[in-house]
Structures are given as C-alpha cells and as structure tokens.
C-alpha positions in Angstrom: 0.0 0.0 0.0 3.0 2.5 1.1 4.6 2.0 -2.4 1.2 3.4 -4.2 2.0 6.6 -2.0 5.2 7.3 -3.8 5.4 9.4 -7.3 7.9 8.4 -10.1 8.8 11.9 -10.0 9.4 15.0 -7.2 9.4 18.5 -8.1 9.4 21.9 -6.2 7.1 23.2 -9.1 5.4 22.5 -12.1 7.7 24.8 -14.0 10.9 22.1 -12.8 9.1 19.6 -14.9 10.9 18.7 -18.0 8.1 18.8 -20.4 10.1 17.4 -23.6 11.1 14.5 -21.8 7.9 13.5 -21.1 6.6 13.6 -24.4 9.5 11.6 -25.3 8.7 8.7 -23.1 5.1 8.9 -24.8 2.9 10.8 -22.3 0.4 13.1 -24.4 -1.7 13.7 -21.5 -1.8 15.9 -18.2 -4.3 15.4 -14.9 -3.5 18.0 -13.0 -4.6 19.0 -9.6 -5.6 22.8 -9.1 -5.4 24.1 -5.4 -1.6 24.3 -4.6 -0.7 22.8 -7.1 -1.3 25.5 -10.7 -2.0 28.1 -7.8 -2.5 28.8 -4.6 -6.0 27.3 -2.9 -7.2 30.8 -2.4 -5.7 32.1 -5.8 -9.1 32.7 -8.3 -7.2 33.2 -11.9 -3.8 31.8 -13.5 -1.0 33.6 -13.2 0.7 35.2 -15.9 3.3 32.5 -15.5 0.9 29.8 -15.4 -0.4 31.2 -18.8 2.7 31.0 -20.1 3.0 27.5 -18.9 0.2 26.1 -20.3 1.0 27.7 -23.7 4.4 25.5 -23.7 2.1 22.2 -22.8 0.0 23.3 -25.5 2.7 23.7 -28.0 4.1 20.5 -27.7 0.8 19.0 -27.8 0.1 17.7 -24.8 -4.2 17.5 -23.6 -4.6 19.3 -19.9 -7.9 18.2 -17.8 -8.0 19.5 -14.1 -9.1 17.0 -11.8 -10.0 18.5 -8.1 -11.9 17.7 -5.3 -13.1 21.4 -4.9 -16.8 22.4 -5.8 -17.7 23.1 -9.4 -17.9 27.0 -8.8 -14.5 27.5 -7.7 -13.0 24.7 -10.9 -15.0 26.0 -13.3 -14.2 29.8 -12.1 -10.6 29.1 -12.8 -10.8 26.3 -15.5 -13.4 28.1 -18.1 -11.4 31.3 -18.5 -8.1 28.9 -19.7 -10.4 26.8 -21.7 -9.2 23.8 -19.9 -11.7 20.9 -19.6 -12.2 20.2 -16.0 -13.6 17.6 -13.4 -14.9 18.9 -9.7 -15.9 16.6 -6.9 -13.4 14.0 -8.3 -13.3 12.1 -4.8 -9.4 11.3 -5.3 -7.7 8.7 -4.8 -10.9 6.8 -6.2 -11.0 5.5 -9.8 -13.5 7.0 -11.5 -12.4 10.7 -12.3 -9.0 10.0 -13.3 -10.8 7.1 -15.7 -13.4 9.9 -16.7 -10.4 12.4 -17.6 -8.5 9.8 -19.2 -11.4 8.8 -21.5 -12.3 12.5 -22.0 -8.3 12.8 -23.4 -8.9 9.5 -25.2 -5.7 8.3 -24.0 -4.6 5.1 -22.0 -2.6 5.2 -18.7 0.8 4.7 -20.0 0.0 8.0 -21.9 -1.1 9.7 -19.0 0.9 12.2 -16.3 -0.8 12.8 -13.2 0.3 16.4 -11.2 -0.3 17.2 -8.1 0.9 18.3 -4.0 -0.7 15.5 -2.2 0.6 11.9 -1.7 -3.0 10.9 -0.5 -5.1 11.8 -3.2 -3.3 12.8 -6.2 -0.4 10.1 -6.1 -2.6 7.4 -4.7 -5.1 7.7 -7.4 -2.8 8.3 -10.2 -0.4 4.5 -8.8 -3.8 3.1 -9.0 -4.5 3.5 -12.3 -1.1 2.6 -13.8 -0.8 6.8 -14.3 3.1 8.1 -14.4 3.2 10.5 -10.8 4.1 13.6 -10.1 3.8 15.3 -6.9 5.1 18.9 -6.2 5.4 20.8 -3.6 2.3 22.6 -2.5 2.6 26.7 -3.3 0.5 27.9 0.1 -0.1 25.3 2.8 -1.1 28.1 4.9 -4.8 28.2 3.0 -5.5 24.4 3.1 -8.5 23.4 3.9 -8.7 21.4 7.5 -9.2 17.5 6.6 -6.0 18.3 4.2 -3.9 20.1 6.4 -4.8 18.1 9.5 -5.2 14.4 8.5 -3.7 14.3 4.4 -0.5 16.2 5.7 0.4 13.8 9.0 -0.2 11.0 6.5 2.1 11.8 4.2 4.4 12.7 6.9 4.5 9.5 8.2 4.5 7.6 5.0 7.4 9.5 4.3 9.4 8.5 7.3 8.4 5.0 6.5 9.4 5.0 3.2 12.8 6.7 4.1 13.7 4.1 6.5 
C-alpha cells in the first residue's frame, strides 16, 4: 500500500518539470490537480506564468484536464477562463475521475501524467490506475482546507518516514 503513496517523479514546481522529456517517453496527456498545485488554494485566476506554462504544454501537444476535489464554482471559475476541460468533486484517490479524464483525453494510462501536491489523493489515485506521478510541492499550505492540512498532511508525513527508512 506504502509504495502506491510514492510518485515516479518529485518537483518543487510544475515549471521544474521537464516537459520534452515526457513527451519523449510517450505521455500526451496531463491530470493535473488545481489548489496548490497550478495556484494557490485561495488564488481565483492563473498567473501570468501559469499562462505562459500552459501555452508551452499546448505547443508541444500535450491535452490538460484538471481534476479537483473542490466544488464546481471555484474549478469551473478558474478552468473556463483557460479553456481547460475540468472535473470537480473527483473524490481522489478513487478510480473514476481519473478514468473519466483519461477517456475525455482518449488516451490510456501509460500516456497519461498525473500532477499534483498530495501523496493521499493525487499520487494514490494516479499509482492506481497505472498513471506516471508527479507530486510537487504545495505553493500555500497556509490556506489548506482542515481535513488536508490536519489528517492528508500527517499522512504523508508519516509515510514518508516509513518509506525513508
């Protein structure tokens, strides 16, 4: 179970992710988490860097879905101005919403790239479903949300010390 919690990949951001080199292992597709990990949980809009980030993904052709458990107003309040397709509610690390994104890309799991800051949801979820991992760092703990700061966030922590030794 502890091995599911573990990303292929660790990052501070998703700007230290070498784009290129995915594509040339064959991913065409990104799951990406929103709240701390595009922007900040309290952030409404994409940062100008973010913009520019997303035009680089575009450019070298890779499909972007956000996946978050947030409500549909805040995702769709972020997600519709960008024009990226979007899944709210997704109840990671269950199945179904990275199978739903997945299926919206038309792409299988060895295509896919899961990104996100939390070993519980976003790295669980994406192991699960054969997805290549990526967790970053998140960009405001401060504004997390109780259940995440409180229980996700000692979990991890103590995975981590497990995994370590």
């Amino acid at each position: 179970m502890l091995k599911k919690l573990v990303p292929q990949l660790q990052v501070n951001t998703i700007y230290d992710i070498d784009l290129n080199e995915l594509w040339k292992q064959g991913k065409r597709g990104i799951i990406t988490d929103l709240d701390n990990t595009l922007v900040g949980a309290k952030a409404p809009l994409a940062t100008p860097e973010l913009i520019d980030w997303l035009k680089v993904v575009s450019q070298i052709g890779f499909q972007v879905i956000i996946v978050s458990n947030n409500n549909k107003l805040r995702v769709s309040q972020f997600a519709e101005p960008l024009s990226l397709p979007f899944i709210y509610r997704a109840k990671k690390p269950t199945r179904a919403a990275f199978h739903k994104a997945m299926h919206l890309m038309n792409l299988r799991p060895e295509q896919t790239v899961v990104i996100g800051d939390q070993m519980m949801t976003d790295v669980l979820g994406g192991n699960r479903m054969g997805l290549y991992t990526i967790l970053v760092l998140p960009i405001a703990r401060k504004d997390e949300g109780f259940f995440t700061k409180v229980v996700n966030r000692n979990l991890e922590k103590a995975a981590l010390t497990w995994i370590r030794k």
